[in-house]
C-alpha positions as CSV (number, residue, x, y, z in Angstrom):
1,X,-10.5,-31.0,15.7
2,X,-13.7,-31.7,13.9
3,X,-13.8,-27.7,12.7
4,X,-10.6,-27.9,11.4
5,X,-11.7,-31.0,9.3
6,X,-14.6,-30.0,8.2
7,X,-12.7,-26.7,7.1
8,X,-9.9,-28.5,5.1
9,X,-12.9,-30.4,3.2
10,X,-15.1,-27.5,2.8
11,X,-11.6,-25.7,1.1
12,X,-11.0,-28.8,-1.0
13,X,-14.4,-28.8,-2.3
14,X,-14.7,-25.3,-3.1
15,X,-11.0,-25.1,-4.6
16,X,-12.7,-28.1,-7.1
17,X,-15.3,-25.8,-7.7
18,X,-13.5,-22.7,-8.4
19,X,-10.9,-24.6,-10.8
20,X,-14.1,-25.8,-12.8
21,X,-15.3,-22.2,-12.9
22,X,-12.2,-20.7,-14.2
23,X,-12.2,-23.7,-17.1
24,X,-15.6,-22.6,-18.4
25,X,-16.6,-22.3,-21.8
26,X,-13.8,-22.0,-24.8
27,X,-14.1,-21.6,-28.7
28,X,-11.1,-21.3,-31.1
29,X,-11.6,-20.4,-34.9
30,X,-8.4,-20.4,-37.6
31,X,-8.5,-18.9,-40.6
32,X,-8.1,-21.8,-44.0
33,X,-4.6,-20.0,-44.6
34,X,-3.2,-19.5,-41.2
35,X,-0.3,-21.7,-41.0
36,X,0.8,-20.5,-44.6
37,X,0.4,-17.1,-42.9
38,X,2.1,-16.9,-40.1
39,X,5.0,-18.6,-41.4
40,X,6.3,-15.0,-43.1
41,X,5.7,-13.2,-39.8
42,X,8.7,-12.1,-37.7
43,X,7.5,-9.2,-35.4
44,X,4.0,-9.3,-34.0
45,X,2.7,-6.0,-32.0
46,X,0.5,-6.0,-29.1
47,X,-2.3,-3.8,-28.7
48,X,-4.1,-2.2,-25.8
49,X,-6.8,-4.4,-24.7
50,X,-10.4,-2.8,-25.1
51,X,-12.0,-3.6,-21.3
52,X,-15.4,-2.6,-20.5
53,X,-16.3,-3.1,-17.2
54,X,-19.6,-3.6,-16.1
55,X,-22.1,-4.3,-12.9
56,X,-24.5,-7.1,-12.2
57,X,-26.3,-4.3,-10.0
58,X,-24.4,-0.7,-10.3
59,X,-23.2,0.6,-6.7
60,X,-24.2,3.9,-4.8
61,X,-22.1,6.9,-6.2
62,X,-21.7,5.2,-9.0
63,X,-19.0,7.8,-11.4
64,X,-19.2,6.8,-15.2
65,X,-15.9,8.8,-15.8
66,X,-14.0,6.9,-12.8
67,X,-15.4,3.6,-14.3
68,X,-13.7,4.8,-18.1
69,X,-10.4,5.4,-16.1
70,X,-10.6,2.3,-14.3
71,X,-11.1,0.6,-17.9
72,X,-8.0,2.2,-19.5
73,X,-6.2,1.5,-16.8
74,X,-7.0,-2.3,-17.1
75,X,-6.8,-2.4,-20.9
76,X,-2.9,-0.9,-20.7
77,X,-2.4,-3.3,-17.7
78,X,-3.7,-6.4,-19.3
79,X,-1.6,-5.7,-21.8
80,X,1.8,-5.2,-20.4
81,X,0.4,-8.6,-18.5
82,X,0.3,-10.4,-21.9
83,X,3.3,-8.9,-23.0
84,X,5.4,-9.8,-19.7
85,X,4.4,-13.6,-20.2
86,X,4.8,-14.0,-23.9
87,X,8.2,-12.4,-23.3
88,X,9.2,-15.0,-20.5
89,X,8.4,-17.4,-23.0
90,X,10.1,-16.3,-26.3
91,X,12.0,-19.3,-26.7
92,X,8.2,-21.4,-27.1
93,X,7.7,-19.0,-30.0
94,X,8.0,-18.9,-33.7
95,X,8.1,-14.9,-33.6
96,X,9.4,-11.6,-31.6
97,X,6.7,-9.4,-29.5
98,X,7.5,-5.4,-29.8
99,X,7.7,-4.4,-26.5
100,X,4.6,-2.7,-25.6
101,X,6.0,1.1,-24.4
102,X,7.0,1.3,-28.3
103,X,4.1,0.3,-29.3
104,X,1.8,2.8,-27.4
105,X,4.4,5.2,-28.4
106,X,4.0,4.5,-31.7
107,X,0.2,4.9,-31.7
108,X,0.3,8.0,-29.7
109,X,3.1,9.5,-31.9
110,X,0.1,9.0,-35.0
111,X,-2.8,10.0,-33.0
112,X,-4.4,6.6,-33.3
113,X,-4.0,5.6,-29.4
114,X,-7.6,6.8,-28.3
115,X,-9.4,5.7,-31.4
116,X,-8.3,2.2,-32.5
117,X,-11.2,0.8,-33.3
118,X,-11.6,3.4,-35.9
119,X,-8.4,2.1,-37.5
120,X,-7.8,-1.0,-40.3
121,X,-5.5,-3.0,-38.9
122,X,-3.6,-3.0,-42.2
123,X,-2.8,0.8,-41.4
124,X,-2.3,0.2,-37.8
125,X,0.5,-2.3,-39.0
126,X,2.0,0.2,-40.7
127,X,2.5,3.0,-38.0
128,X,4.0,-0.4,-36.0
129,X,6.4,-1.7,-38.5
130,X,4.9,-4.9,-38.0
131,X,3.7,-8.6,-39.9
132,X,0.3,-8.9,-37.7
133,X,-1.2,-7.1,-34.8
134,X,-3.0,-9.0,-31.6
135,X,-6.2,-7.3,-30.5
136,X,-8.3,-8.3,-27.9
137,X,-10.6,-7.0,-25.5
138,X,-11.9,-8.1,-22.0
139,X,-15.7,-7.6,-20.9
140,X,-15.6,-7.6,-17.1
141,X,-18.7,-7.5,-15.0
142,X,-18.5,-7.5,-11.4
143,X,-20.9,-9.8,-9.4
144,X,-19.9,-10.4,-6.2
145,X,-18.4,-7.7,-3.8
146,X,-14.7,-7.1,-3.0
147,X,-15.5,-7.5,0.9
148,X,-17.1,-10.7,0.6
149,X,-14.0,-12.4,-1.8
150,X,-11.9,-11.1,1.0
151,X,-13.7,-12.9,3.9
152,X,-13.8,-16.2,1.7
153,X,-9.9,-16.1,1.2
154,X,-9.6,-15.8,4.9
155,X,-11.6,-18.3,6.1
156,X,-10.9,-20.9,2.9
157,X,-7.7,-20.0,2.0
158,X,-8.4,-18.9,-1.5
159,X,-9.7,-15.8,-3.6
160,X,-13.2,-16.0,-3.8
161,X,-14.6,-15.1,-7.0
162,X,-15.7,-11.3,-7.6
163,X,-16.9,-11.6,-11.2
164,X,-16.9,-13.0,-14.6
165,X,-15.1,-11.8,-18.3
166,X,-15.4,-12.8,-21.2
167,X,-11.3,-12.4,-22.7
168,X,-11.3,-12.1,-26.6
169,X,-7.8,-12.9,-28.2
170,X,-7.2,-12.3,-32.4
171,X,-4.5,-12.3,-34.8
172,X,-4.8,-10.0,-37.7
173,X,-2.5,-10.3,-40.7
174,X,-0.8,-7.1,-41.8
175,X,-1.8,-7.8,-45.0
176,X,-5.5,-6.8,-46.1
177,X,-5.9,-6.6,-42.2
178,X,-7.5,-10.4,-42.4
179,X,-8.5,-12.2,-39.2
180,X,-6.4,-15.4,-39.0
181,X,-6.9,-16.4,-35.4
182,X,-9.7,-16.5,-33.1
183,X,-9.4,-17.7,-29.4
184,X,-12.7,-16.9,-27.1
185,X,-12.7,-17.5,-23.1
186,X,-14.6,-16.8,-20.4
187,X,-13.5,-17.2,-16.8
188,X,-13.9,-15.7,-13.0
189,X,-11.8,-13.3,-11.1
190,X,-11.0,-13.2,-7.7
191,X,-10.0,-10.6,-5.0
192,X,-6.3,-9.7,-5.1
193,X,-5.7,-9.5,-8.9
194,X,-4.1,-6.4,-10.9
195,X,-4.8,-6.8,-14.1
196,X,-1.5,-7.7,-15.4
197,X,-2.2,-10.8,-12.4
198,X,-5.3,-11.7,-14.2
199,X,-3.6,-11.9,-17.9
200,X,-0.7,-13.5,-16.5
201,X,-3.3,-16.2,-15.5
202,X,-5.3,-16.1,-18.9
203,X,-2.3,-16.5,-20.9
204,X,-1.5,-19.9,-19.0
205,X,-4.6,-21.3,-20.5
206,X,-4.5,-19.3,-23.7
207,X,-0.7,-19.5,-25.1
208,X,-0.8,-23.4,-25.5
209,X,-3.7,-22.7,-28.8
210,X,-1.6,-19.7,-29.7
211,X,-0.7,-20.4,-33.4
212,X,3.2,-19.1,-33.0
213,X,4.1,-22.0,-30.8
214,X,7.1,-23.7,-32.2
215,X,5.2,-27.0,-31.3
């Protein structure tokens, strides 16, 4: 009887704890002109997310080219993750999101996909037939191991943390390519979480600052 209390207030301490962790640090920044702005835009494309992921202490065997993979792989997931909520919530929004399969289509079909940093957004608007493009990136490092976030959910009921990123969010006009929106967040992931999980998650706390909101 006493383990199983001192369990249930070891978990509600530690769920405190991780809720303050995944509220950590936030900075927003909107341009002088953005409400004038986005009041002409109608379709608004999302781009692949640009994730670097990284290692508090790199593990044996570590394989650079597996580690690129696994970063593509995130960026197109995060995306489709951002895309999927936004979508479920089209009526809270001033605008349309292009579906993210035409949109890769669209970048592949102009040879941009790979290189889209090398791009101006202005340009990149115009392969996408769209008012204003939202690029972002994630910067992932991974702290704790996999196998220990696994033995914390068992015994406390809840993912334990496996690392911290850094999530990036902007809103580029079509015109001139000019930055109108700015939203900075850092937070911890746990064990169990695709990356479309962990956006899904993000946007919760993100799409409330999002400029598009009808409110």
């Amino acid at each position: 009887m006493k383990i199983n209390f001192f369990i249930a207030i070891l978990f509600i301490v530690s769920t405190i704890k991780v809720n303050a962790q995944l509220e950590r640090s936030k900075q927003l920044f909107s341009a002088p002109n953005l409400k004038e702005e986005i009041s002409t835009h109608k379709k608004v494309a999302i781009l692949p997310l640009k994730a670097t992921i990284g290692y508090k202490r790199l593990p044996k065997g570590f394989d650079a080219e597996g580690n690129r993979l696994e970063e593509a792989k995130l960026g197109i997931n995060m995306q489709q993750g951002m895309y999927t909520y936004l979508l479920r919530s089209s009526t809270d929004f001033a605008v349309s999101f292009q579906d993210v399969e035409r949109t890769n289509a669209l970048l592949k079909k102009a040879g941009v996909f790979e290189n889209l940093d090398e791009q101006l957004v202005e340009d990149l608007c115009k392969i996408l037939d769209v008012d204003a493009v939202i690029k972002s990136s994630y910067s992932y490092e991974k702290t704790g191991s996999e196998a220990g976030a696994i033995a914390k959910t068992l015994v406390l009921g809840y993912a334990g943390s496996t690392g911290s990123g850094d999530l990036v969010l902007q809103i580029y006009n079509a015109k001139e390519g000019e930055l109108l929106w700015r939203f900075y967040k850092q937070m911890n992931e746990g064990a169990f979480q695709s990356g479309s999980e962990l956006m899904v998650r993000m946007m919760k706390k993100v799409a409330r600052n999002l400029p598009y909101s009808k409110d």
